[in-house]
N, C-alpha and C positions, 0 to 999 in steps of 0.2 A: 475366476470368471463366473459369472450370472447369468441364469439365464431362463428364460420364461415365456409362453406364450398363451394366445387365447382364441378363440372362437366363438362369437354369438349369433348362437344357431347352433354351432356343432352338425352338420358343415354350415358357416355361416359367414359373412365378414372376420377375414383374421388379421390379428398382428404380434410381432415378438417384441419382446426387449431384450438388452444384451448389457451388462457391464462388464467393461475390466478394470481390476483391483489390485492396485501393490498389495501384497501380500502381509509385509511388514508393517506399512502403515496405515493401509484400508484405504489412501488416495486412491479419487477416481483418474485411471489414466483417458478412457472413451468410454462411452454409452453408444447406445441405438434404440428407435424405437421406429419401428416400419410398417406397414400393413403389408400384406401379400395376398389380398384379393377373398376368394371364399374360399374357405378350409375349413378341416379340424382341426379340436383342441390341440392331435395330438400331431399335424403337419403343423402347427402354430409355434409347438414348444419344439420340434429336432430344427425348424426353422433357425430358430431362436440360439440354438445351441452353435449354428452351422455360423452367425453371422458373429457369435461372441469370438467362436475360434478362429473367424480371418478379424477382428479386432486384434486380437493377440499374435495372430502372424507379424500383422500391420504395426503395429505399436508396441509389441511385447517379443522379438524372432526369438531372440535368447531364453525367455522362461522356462520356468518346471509350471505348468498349468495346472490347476483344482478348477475344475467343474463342479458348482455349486444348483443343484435344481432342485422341483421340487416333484418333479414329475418322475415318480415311482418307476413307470414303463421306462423312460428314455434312460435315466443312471442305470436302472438292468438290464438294459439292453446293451446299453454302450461298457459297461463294465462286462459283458460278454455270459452274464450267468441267465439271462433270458431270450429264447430265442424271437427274431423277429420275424411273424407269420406272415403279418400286412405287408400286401406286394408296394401299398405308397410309402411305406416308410423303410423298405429295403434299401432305393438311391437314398434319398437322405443318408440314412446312417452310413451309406456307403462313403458320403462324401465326409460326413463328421468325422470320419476314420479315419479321410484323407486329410484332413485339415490336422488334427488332431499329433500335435509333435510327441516322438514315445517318451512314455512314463507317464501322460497325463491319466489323472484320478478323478473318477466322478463319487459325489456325495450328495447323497440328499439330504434336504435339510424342509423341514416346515413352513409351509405357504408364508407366516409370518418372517421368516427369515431372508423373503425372498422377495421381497415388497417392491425395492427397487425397479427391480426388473419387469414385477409385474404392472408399477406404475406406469414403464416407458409406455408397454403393450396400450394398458386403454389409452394412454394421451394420444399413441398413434390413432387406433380405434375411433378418437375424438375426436380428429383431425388437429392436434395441437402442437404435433410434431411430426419430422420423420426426418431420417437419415442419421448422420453418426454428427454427433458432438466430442470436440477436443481438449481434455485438460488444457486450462493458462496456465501456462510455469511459474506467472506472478502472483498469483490469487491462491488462497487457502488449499489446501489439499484438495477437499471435498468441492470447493469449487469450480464452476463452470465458464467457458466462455457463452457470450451470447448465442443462441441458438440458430442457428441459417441452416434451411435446404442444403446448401454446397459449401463447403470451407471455402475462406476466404479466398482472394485472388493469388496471395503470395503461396499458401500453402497449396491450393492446385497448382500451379507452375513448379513447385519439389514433387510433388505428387508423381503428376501427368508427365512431369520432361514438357512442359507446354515452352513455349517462348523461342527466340530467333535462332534457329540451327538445332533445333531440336526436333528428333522425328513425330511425326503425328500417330496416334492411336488411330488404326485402319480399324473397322467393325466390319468382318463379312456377313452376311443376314443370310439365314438361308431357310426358306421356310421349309417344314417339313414334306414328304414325301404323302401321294393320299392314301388313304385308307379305303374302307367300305361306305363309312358315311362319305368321304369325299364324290363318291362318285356315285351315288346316291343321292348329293346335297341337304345332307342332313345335318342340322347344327350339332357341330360341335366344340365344348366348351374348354376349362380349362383340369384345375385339379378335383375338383368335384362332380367331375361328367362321364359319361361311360367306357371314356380314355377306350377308345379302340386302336389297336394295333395297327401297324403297316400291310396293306397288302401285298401281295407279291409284285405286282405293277408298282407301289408304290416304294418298295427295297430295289430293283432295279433303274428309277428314275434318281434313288441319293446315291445310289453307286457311279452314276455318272459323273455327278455331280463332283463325285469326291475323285473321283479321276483327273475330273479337269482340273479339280485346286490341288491334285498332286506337284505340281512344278515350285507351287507357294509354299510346299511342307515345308521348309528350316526356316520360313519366315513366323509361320504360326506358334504365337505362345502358349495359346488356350484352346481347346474346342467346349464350347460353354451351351450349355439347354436349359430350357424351362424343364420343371422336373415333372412331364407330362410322358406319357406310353408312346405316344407316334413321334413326340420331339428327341424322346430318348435313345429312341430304337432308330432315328435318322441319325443322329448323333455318334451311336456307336459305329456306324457304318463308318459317317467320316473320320471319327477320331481314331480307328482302327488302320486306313487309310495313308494319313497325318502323321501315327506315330505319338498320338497324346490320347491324354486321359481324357474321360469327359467332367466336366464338373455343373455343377448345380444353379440356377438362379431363380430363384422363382418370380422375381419380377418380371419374367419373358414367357410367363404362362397367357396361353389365350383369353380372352374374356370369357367369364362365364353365364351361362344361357340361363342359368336357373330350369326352368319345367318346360323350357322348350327343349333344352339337351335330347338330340337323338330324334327330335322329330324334322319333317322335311318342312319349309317354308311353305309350300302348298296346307300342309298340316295344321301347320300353327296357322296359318289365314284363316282356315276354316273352322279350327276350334275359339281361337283370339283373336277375331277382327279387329277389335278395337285395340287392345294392346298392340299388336302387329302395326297399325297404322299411327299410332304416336309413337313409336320404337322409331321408326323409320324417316331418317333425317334428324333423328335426335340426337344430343346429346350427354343429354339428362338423363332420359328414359329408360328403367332397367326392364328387363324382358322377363315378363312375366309381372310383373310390378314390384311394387318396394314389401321389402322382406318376403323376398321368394327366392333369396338363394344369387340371383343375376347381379351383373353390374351393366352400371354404363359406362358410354365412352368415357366420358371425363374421370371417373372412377381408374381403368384400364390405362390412360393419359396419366394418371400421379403414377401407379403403381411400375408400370414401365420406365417412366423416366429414372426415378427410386433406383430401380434395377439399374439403368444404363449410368448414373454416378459409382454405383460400385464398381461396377465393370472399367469404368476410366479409371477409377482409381489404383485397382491389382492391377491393372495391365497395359500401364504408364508406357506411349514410346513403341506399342507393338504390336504386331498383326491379331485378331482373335477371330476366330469363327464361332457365331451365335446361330444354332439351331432354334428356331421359334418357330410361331403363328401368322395367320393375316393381319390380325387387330397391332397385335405387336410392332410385327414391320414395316406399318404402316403411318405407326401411332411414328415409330423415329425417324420415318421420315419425313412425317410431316413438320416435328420437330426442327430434323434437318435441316430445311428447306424454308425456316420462318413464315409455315404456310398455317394460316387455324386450322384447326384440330377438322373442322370442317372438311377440309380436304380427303380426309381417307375417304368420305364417301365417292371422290372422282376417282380412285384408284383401283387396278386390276393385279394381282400378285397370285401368278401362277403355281401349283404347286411343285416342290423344289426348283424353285428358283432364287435365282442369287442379287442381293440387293447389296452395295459398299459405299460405306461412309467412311470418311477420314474425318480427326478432329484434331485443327490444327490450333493453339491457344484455345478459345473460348469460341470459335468459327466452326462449325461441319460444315465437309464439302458433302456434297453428294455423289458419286464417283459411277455407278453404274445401280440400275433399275430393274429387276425385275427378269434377269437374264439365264437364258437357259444353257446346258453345256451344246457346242457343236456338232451338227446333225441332228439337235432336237429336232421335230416337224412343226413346234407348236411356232421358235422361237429359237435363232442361233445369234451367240454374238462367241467371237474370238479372243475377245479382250480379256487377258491374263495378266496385264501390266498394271496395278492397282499402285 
């Protein structure tokens, strides 16, 4: 496996590439090449690492794995001879670990050697691509099928268990728990922002939360987060809870503010009026302007959905709980709901509250909105029958 990513800016816009490789004869079995919003080089490359090795869960269970990169830090780190300082690249690696079937070998090998993978990166970068592409069994080793956003209809239906008498992929949403800035209303972004922790008000409101989806535990396959400080730290609450591990997505990270990060909206009026007021019902518009780190809605619209195709596709047929943001739960359900992207601006999404989609074939339902556990003051609904 290949694997490579990149950042411009450093943190700036990132994306990874990923191939996997018979071994014996160098066919490509899948590729990927994704963007994941604003990052560093070096959230760019264990990205990268993290997406080849569910390539090779996916398409490869049985293998003996070689890890091929070119990124010095990630092969010493993951090979265990260098320690890992950086608090952002502890989940990661944690989840590479997880992914990661024993015996696998990382080696590094020469940026030239590695081309591949860093060509997926900028095509994603360049908008030319994204998502995973599947060897044709009929075509040349090294050849491709055509490229598409989503595998084909037959292959989602093996996938997802989509089609008649087959169960649907539930998505529980659960937005994170607040924080300081939440209750201060200060923006906050995604992997690149000053990720503040949960407050204690805000670890008491996901403990409810995970209360009430206790009766759903042996339905739950996954508890899944964006790989942010207050989505993780809500996360372990429930997946502690549940009885599962947490795992990683970075396409379910919030959008990010660029130079507004941490400031209050009162703040940012009074420093960028004019940016503030083109942001606002945009979306185009990055905050702060272009190359300053932000995105816009439509930007957070690809990068999420990105996200919510892998997620149908590991966890074909069964419940998952997704710890996220506002931008995020907002973005799928407007998805959802065949509403434009427009729509998140009509919507209110409290913090830890609980949003469930079902997706039955190529249809989401929308199943419940924005719901708090029983005896919240803000907000009660009952309904545990998803």
């Amino acid at each position: 496996m290949e694997a490579d990513g990149g950042s411009r800016g450093n943190p700036g816009p990132a994306a990874y590439g990923a191939v996997l490789r018979d071994a014996d004869t160098g066919a490509v079995i899948a590729e990927e090449g994704t963007t994941i919003g604003v990052a560093s080089n070096n959230v760019a490359e264990y990205s990268g690492l993290i997406a080849g090795l569910r390539l090779a869960e996916r398409y490869a269970p049985d293998a003996d794995i070689e890890v091929r990169m070119d990124s010095k830090l990630v092969v010493e780190q993951m090979s265990g001879r260098w320690k890992i300082k950086h608090p952002d690249m502890r989940p990661l690696a944690s989840e590479a670990a997880r992914l990661a079937p024993l015996g696998t070998t990382y080696t590094w090998v020469p940026r030239a050697q590695n081309s591949h993978a860093d060509r997926l990166a900028n095509e994603a970068l360049d908008g030319k691509r994204s998502g995973v592409t599947v060897a044709a069994e009929a075509q040349e080793p090294d050849s491709l099928i055509e490229e598409v956003e989503a595998p084909p209809a037959s292959i989602q239906s093996q996938a997802r268990g989509w089609g008649a008498g087959s169960e649907p992929t539930t998505v529980v949403l659960v937005r994170h728990g607040v924080t300081p800035h939440t209750a201060e209303k200060r923006f906050s972004g995604g992997l690149a922002s000053a990720n503040p922790g949960l407050s204690d008000e805000g670890r008491a409101q996901v403990r409810a939360v995970a209360d009430w989806l206790g009766p759903i535990a042996e339905r739950v396959d996954a508890v899944v987060a964006s790989p942010v400080r207050r989505t993780q730290e809500s996360a372990a609450i429930i997946a502690e809870a549940l009885g599962r591990a947490v795992q990683l997505e970075p396409g379910f990270a919030e959008m990010e503010f660029g130079p507004w990060d941490g400031l209050t909206f009162a703040e940012v009026g009074e420093r960028h009026p004019d940016q503030l007021k083109a942001w606002l019902g945009s979306l185009d518009v990055t905050p702060g302007g272009e190359g300053s780190g932000g995105e816009s809605f439509r930007v957070v619209q690809e990068r999420v959905l990105a996200g919510l195709e892998r997620l149908l596709a590991a966890h074909a047929g069964t419940t998952v709980v997704v710890v996220s943001h506002v931008t995020p739960i907002k973005t799928l359900v407007a998805h959802a709901v065949d509403a434009p992207l427009e729509a998140v601006f009509r919507m209110e999404l409290t913090p830890a509250s609980v949003t469930v989609i079902s997706y039955y074939d190529d249809k989401p339902s929308l199943r419940m909105y924005n719901a708090l556990p029983p005896g919240n003051d803000v907000f009660a609904s009952g309904a545990t029958t998803w």
